[in-house]
Every structure is written in C-alpha cells, then in structure tokens.
N, C-alpha and C positions, 0 to 999 in steps of 0.2 A: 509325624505325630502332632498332634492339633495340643495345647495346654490352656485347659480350664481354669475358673477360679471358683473357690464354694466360700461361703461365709453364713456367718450364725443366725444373721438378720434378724438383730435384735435393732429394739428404738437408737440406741447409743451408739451401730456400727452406722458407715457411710449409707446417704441414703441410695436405693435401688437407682433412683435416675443419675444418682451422681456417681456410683459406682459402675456403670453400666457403660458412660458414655467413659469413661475413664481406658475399661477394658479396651473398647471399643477401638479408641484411639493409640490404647498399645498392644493391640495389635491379636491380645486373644480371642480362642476360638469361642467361650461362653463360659456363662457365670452360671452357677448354681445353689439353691437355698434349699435349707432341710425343714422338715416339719413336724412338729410338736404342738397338736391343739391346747395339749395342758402337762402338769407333771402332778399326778397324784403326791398329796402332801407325805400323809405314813404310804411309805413303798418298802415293801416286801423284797421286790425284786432287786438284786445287787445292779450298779452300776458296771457295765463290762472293762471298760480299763480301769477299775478297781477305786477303793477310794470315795470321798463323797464326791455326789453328782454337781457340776461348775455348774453353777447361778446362770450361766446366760441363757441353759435349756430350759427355764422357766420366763423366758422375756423373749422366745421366739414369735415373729412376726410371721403373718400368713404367706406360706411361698407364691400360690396364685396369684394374691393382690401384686406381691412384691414383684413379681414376674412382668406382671403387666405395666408397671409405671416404668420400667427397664425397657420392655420392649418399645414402648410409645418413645423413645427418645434414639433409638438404634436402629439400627437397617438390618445389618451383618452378624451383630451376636448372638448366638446360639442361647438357650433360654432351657435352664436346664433342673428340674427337684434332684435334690440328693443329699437326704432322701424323701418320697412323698409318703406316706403309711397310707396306702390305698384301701385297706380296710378298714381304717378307723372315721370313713366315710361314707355318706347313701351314695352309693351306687348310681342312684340317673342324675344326682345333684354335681357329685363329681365329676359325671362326663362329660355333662353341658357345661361345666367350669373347664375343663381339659379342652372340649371344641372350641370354645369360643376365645380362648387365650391362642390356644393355635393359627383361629381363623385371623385372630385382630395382629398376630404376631408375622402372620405370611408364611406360616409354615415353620417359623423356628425353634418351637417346644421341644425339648429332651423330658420322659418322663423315668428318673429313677426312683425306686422302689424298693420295700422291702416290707417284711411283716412286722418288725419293731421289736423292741429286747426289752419292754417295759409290761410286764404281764398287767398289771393295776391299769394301767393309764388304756391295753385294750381292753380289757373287760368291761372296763367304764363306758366308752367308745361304741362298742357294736355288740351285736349277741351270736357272732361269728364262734366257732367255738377255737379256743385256745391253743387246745393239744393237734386242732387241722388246718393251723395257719396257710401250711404251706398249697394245700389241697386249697385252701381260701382264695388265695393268691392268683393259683393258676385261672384255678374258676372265674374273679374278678377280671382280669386280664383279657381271657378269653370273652368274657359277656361284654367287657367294651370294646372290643374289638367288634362283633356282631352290630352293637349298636350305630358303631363309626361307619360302618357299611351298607347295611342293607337298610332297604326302604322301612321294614316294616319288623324290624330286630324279634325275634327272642332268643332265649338261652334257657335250656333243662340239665345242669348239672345238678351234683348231688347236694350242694351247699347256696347256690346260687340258681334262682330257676323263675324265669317271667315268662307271659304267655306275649303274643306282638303286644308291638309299644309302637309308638311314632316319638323320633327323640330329633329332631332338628336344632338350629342346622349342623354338620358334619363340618368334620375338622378340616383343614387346608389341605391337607392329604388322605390321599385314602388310606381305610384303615388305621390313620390315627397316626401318634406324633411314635416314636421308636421306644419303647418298653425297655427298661437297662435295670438287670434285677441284681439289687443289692443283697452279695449271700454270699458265706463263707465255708459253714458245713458242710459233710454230700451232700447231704438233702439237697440243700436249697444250690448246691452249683450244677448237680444233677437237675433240679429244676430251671436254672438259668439254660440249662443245653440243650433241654426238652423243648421249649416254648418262648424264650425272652427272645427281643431283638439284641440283646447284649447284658456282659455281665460287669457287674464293677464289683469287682472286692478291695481291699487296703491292702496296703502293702508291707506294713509291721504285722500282719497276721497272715502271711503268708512264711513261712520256712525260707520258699526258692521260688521268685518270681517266674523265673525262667519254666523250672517244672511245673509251678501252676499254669503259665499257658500254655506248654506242651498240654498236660493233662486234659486241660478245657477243651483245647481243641479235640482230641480224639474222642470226644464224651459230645462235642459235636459230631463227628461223623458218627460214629455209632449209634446219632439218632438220624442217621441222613440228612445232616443239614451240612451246607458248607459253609469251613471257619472263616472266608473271605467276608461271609456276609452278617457275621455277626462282632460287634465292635467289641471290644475292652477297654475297658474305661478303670483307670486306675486310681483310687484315691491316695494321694502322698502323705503319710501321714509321719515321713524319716524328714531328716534334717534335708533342706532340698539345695542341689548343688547341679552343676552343669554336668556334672559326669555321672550320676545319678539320673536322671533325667534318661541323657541319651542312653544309660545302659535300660533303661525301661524301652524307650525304642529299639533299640536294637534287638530284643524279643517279641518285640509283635506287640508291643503295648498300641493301642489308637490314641487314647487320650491318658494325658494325667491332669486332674486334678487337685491344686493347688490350694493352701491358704493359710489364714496366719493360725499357729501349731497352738493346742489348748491355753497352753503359759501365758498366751497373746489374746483371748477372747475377750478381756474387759478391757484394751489399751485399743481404740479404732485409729487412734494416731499412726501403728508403725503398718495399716491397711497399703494407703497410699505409697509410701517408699517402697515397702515390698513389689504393688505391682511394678513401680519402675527399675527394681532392680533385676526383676526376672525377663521384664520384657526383651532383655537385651540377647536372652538366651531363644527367643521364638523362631530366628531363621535359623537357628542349627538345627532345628527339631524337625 
C-alpha cells in the first residue's frame, strides 16, 4: 500500500517545492492539494462535517500551479488533486492545464475529483445544472478523455457536446493522467464503478471499511470491469496509527492518504514532524 500526503495549500502551510522535496526524501508515494477557486460569502449550503466552515477554505492556493512548482523539484513523487472540482471549470482551459502539468511532470499527475458540496460556490462557477452534477461529471471525464486522445476530438453528450477541435499537445500518457472520483453516496460510488479509474472515499464516512470495498468491488464486476484495475485511494480522516494503516491494507486499500486532521490546519509548524513521524511506518506498508 503506497501512503500519500494531502494538505490545504494555503499561503501559511509549507511551500509546494519544500513540501514536495521533503516527501520525496521520506520516502512517500505523493502529495496531494484540493481546490476551492472561492467560498461564497452568505452560503446557504451547510458545511458537511457540521459547524462553521475553517478559514483555511477561504485561503486555498491553486492546486495546478501548486502541483507544478512540486513537480519541477521531484523525480518520483506522484502529483495528485484531492480534490479537483472539474466542473467548476472550462472545459478545453482545464485540459491543456491537466496535459501540460502531466507532460512537464513525466507522467506523474493523479487527478481526483468530485462534484463539490458547495451548491453557491457551483452555481457561481459554471451553468452546468446543479441537480445533474453527477451526469456532469461523467460527461466531463469522458470529453477529456476524447480530447487526450484522438487527433481531432469531439464529444455529443447530453450536458457536454463539441463538434472536432484540435487541442494540443496530449498528456504524457495516453488518455490522460488516472481519473480517482471522490464520492460517497450510491450515486456517485455507483458512478466511481461505472467510469472512474479509481474511487477515493474517507474513511469516518464510511460504517465498515472492509464492506465498503467488498461492495465496490462487486459494483465493479457488475459493470465488467476488473477490481485489480481500479485503485482505492483512501483519505484518513481517523487518528492515524500504524495499526490502522495496515488494517486499511490489509483490505485491499491501494493508497491512504494522510495529513494534519482539521484541529491542525492553521498550525504549518506540526506539517514537518508529522511527515517524519509516519515515514517510519512506509516499509511495513
């Protein structure tokens, strides 16, 4: 099991090239940043782990640019959103931001995703409609994918629909970096099984890890795809411990990701010790 690190990537946490080379040298498999272009001031919509919404979702730094001053300093580390709100951007602007971090990264990009819990902050955003995120999703997904590949792309779905385009250059890989859809309802795990290259969901929202990826899998075969080839990618969101950890592998977890727990996002100081205290835990994994 490979162990990630996510962080807030605000101005005040470590910077990307120094957090980056830090992983690097202890030994994790990749860093990952979330994305929030803004936070509507009056918000309607409640904050999901209840409570008023931490300040530091109002001081998020761009995870593209952040990705990239990461990768120019790394060889080996995986280069990962989570999450990216891939609707609450155009479409051909995003992709050539997606290729070209891929291309300059050597193929390292992870792209996780999801449709966003912030009803204000999408409507502001795009004029994707609200209540078919999840149809949004798929749609977007699959048009860059198209894009990533063929010479002369288009896509006619019912949400998303271009006649050919010419979108150069194409990412480090074909078809693009690995699609990891961030979703916890059916809906959207039923969508992860459908169409994602992998699912991340958290792990305090989950009941029974174990039965969540029993379940996933079979929700893969049922769509005839096989579970070897789609990752799970877990976000730690429990008090993290070595025994912990390995009981996530020990179910088939691929990755967990790590980092410092909400309590911790305006203190960058206990960043640092943390990654050297878990690094120690990476060869048992």
């Amino acid at each position: 099991m490979h162990l990630g690190f996510s962080s807030m990537n605000t101005a005040e946490d470590p910077a990307p090239d120094l957090l980056a080379r830090t992983l690097e040298e202890a030994g994790f498999e990749s860093l990952w940043y979330g994305e929030h272009s803004h936070i509507p001031v009056s918000r309607l919509t409640p904050y999901p782990a209840g409570g008023e919404l931490p300040a530091p979702y109002r001081r998020m730094m761009d995870p593209y640019v952040s990705l990239m001053a990461a990768a120019a300093v790394t060889s080996r580390l995986k280069l990962g959103t989570g999450i990216a709100l891939l609707l609450e951007r155009e479409l051909f602007s995003q992709a050539k931001t997606i290729a070209t971090l891929d291309r300059l990264s050597n193929g390292r990009l992870l792209i996780g995703c999801g449709v966003g819990w912030n009803e204000e902050e999408f409507i502001n955003a795009t004029r994707l409609p609200w209540h078919r995120r999840y149809l949004a999703m798929r749609e977007t997904v699959l048009a860059q994918r198209v894009l990533f590949t063929d010479a002369e792309p288009e896509y006619h779905g019912e949400l998303i629909d271009f006649d050919p385009v010419w979108l150069e250059p194409k990412p480090a890989r074909p078809g693009g970096p690995p699609v990891i859809f961030g979703a916890m309802g059916p809906l959207g795990v039923r969508h992860a099984a459908s169409w994602a290259d992998g699912w991340m969901p958290v792990d305090v929202a989950l009941p029974d890890v174990a039965r969540a990826v029993a379940d996933f899998r079979q929700l893969l075969r049922d769509n005839d795809r096989n579970p070897d080839n789609v990752e799970i990618t877990l976000v730690v969101m429990s008090a993290v411990t070595a025994d912990l950890l390995k009981s996530y592998r020990d179910v088939g977890i691929d990755r967990c990701n790590i980092g410092v727990g909400m309590q911790n996002w305006d203190k960058p100081e206990v960043v640092m010790p943390m990654i050297e205290q878990f690094s120690k835990l990476i060869p048992d994994l």
